[in-house]
C-alpha distance (Angstrom), angle and dihedral (degrees) to the residues before:
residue distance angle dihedral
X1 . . .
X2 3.81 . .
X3 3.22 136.2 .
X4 3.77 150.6 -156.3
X5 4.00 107.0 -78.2
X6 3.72 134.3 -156.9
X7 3.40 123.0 -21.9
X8 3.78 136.7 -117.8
X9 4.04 119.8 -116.9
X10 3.68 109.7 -133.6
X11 3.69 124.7 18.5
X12 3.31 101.5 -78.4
X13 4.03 102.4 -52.1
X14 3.60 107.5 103.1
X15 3.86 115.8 80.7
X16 3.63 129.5 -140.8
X17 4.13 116.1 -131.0
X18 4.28 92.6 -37.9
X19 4.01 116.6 -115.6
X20 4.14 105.5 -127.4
X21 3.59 105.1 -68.9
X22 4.30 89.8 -114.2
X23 3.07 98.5 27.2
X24 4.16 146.8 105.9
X25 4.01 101.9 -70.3
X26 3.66 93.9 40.5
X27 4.21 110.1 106.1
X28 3.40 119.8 -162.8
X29 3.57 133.0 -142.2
X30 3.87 86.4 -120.4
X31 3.80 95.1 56.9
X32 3.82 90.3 42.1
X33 4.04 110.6 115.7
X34 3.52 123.1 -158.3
X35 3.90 119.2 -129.3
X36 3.11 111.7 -85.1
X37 3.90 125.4 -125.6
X38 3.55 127.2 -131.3
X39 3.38 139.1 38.4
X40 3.60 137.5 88.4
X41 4.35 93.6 -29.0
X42 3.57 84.3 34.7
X43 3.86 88.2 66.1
X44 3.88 87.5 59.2
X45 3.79 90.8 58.4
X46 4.26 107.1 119.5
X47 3.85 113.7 -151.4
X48 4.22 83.5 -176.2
X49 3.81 95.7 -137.3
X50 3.92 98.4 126.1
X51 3.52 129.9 43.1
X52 3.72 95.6 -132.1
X53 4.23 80.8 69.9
X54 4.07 84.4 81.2
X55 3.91 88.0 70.1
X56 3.80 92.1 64.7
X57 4.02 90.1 60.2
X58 3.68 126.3 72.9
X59 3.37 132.8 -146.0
X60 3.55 114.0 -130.4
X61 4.04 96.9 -153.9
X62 4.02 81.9 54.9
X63 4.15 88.7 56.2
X64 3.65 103.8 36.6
X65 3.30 101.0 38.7
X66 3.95 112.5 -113.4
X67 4.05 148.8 113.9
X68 3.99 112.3 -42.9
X69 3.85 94.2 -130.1
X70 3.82 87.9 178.8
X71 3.75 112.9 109.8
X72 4.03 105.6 175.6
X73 4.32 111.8 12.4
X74 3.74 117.5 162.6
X75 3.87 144.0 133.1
X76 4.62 122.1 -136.5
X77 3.49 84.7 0.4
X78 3.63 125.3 86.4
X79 3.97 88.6 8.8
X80 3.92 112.7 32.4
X81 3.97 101.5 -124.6
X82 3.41 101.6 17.4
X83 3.74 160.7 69.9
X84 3.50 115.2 -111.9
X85 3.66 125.1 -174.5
X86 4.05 134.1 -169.7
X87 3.58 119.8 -162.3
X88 4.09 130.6 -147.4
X89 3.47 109.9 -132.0
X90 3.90 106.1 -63.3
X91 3.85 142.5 132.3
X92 3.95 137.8 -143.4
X93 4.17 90.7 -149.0
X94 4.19 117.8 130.9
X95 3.24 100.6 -52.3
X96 4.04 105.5 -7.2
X97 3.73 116.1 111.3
X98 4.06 132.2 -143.3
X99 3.57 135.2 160.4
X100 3.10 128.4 -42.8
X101 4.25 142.0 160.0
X102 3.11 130.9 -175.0
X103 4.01 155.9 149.4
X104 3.87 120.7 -122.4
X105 3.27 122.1 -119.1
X106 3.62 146.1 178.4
X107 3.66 135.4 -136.1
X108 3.89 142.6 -0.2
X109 3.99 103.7 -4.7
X110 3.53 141.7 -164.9
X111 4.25 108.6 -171.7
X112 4.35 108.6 174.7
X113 3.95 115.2 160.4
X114 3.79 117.6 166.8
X115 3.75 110.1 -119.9
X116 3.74 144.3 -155.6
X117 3.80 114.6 -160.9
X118 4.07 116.8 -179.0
X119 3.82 142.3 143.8
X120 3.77 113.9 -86.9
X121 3.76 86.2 -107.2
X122 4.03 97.2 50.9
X123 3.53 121.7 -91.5
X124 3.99 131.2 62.7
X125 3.99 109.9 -35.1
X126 3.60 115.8 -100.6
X127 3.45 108.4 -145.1
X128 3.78 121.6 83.7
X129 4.04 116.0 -95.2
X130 4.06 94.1 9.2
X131 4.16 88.6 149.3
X132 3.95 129.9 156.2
X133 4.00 136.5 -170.3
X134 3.74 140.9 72.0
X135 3.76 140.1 -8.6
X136 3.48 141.4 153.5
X137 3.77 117.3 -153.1
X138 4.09 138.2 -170.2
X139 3.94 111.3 -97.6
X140 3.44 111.9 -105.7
X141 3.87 100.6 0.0
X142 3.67 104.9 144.3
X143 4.11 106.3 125.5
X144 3.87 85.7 43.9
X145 4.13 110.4 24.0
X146 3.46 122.7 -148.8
X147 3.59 128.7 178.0
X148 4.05 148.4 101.6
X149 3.69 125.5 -129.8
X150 4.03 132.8 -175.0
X151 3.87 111.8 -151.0
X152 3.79 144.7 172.3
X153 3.81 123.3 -154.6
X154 4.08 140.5 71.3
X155 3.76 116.6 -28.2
X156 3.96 115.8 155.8
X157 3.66 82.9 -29.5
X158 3.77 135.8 17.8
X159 3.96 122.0 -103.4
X160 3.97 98.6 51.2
X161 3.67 145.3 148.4
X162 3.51 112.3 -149.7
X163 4.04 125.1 -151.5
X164 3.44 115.0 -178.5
X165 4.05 143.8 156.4
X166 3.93 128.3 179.3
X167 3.57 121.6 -155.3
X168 3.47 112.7 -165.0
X169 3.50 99.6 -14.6
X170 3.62 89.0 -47.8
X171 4.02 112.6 121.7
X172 3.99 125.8 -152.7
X173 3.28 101.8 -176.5
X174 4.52 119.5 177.1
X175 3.72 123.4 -164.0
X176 3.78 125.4 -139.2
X177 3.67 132.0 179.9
X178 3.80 117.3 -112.3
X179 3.78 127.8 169.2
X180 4.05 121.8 -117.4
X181 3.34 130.6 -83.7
X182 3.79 137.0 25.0
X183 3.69 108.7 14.3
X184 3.93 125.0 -176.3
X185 4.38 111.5 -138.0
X186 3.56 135.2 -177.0
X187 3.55 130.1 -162.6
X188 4.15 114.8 -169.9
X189 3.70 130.1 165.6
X190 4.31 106.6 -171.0
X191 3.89 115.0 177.7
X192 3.68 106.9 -53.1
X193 4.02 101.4 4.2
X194 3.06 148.1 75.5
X195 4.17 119.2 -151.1
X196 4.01 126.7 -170.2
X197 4.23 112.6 -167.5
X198 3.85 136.2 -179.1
X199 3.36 137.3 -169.4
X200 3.97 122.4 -176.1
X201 3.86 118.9 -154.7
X202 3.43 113.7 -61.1
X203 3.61 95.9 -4.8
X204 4.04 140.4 103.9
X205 3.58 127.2 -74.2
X206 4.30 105.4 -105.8
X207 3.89 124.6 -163.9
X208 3.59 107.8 -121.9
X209 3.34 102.3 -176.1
X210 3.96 143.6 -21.2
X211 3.70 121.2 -149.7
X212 4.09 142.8 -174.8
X213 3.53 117.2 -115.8
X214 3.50 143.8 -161.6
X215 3.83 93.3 165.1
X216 3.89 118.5 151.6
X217 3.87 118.6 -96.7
X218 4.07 96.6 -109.9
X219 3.92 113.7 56.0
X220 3.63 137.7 176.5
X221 4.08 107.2 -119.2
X222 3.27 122.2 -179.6
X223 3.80 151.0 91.2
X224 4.10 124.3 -30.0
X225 4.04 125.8 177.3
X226 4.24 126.5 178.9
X227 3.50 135.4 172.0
X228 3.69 141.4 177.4
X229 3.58 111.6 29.3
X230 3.73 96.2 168.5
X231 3.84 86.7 73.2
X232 4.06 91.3 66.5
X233 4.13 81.9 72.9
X234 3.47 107.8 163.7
X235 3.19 99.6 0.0
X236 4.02 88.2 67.8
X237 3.86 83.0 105.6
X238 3.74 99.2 47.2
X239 3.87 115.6 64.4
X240 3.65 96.6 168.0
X241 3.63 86.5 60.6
X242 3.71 102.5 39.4
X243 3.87 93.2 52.9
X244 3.75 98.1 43.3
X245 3.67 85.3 79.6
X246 4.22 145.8 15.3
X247 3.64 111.5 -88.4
X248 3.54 117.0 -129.4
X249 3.84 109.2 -128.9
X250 3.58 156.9 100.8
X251 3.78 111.6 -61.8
X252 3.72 112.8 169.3
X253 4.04 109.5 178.8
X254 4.16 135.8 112.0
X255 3.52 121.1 -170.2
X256 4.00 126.1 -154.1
X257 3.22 119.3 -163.8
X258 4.18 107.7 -171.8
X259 3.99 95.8 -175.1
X260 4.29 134.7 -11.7
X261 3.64 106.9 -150.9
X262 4.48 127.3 178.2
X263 3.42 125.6 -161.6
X264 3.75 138.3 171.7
X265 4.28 117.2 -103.9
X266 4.06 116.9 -158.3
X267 3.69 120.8 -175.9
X268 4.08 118.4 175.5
X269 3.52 114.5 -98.8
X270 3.77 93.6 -107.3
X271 3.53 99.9 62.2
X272 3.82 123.7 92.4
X273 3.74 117.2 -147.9
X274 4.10 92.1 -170.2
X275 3.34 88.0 63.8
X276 3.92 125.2 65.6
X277 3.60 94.6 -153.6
X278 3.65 94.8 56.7
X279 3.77 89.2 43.6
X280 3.91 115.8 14.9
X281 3.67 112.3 -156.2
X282 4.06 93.2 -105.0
X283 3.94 84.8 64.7
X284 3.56 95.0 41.7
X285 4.06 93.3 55.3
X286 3.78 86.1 45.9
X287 3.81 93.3 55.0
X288 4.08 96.0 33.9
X289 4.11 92.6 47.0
X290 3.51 132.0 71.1
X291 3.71 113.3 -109.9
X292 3.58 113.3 -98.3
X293 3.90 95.6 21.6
């Protein structure tokens, strides 16, 4: 199986060897298309206004076998229009495991949601990497984890963005400040990358992050929320250990999720999405966002 490969310094701002400036390889923003909506992934999107929406997600503790770290997970019912989902203390870090549901699905994606990450009393969460939002993750892929995530939350301080892949159990994870409250994320995979997006309220879509990838055709996408990683302790250094069973702690994080919807991305075959003078990040958010978002 593959996996995600190296990484990208920056977020998406330092070229590879340029095409010519006007010339094949270059895409413009006018011959950008956004995804388009619809079709057979579009049939997985979840607008969360009826309970019976929950059966169309899996959870992955059900499907490979592990701890439920989910304490609170349901859809219209503790927030009207949405799925909301409370996490036991947990992570998503190397080889660490949290929650996590999902659908599989096959192809070039496009997954944005709008999500609300707090403390369970209001507020930003106050333990230490308490994050919620997207990722999309290699079936099966516990001995040797692969996956990339886009989440909002607390990491080593509160107010962040986080962009992160693991390859082979080996997390990268990069920090960016965000404001509070509702915040807008997209997680695409197109040919040979890998893109993570936010948006928060009323502002502009941002790259966070592009990445090379190798990943397998059919991923898990869906939904992921931690909290509390100080609680691990010493077992910080010991995955085996800390997944085997639930660690007692303090988590303090609720996710919203308002609405999960997939589309299809195309770019021409000429244009590079590695490289930002192929595809500058103004394209990119025009061909990784759904118009009108």
């Amino acid at each position: 199986m593959a996996a995600v490969v190296s990484v990208l310094s920056g977020c998406g701002t330092s070229p590879l060897a340029p095409p010519t400036p006007s010339g094949p390889g270059v895409l413009t923003l006018d011959n950008a298309k956004a995804p388009a909506p619809g079709g057979e992934v579009g049939e997985a999107s979840t607008e969360f206004d009826d309970a019976a929406d929950l059966s169309v997600w899996t959870k992955l503790s059900q499907t490979e076998k592990d701890v439920d770290r989910i304490a609170k997970y349901d859809v219209n019912k503790t927030a009207k229009g949405s799925m909301y989902l409370e996490p036991k203390t947990s992570a998503w870090f190397d080889g660490f495991r949290g929650p996590f549901v999902y659908q599989e699905l096959a192809g070039d994606i496009v997954m944005h949601a709008r999500v609300k990450v707090e403390g369970k009393k209001g507020g930003q969460p106050q333990r230490k990497f308490s994050l919620g939002g997207l990722m999309a993750r290699q079936p099966g892929s516990y001995a040797k984890p692969n996956w990339v995530s886009v989440t909002t939350g607390t990491a080593e301080k509160s107010g962040q963005v986080e962009v992160k892949y693991t390859q082979d159990g080996s997390s990268k994870p990069q920090e960016l400040a965000v404001k509070s409250g509702w915040v807008e994320l997209s997680l695409a995979r197109v040919g040979r990358v890998f893109v993570a997006l936010y948006k928060e309220e009323g502002g502009a879509w941002k790259v966070g992050r592009r990445w090379p990838s190798t990943l397998p055709d059919v991923l898990q996408w869906g939904v992921t929320a931690y909290s509390d990683w100080d609680s691990y302790s010493l077992l910080k250094k010991d995955a085996t250990k800390g997944n085997a069973k639930q660690v007692k702690g303090n988590p303090d994080l609720k996710l919203t999720v308002d609405f999960i919807r997939f589309l299809r991305p195309e770019l021409p075959e000429y244009a590079d999405p590695l490289n930002t003078a192929s595809v500058s990040d103004e394209v990119l958010i025009k061909a990784m966002t759904p118009a009108g978002a």
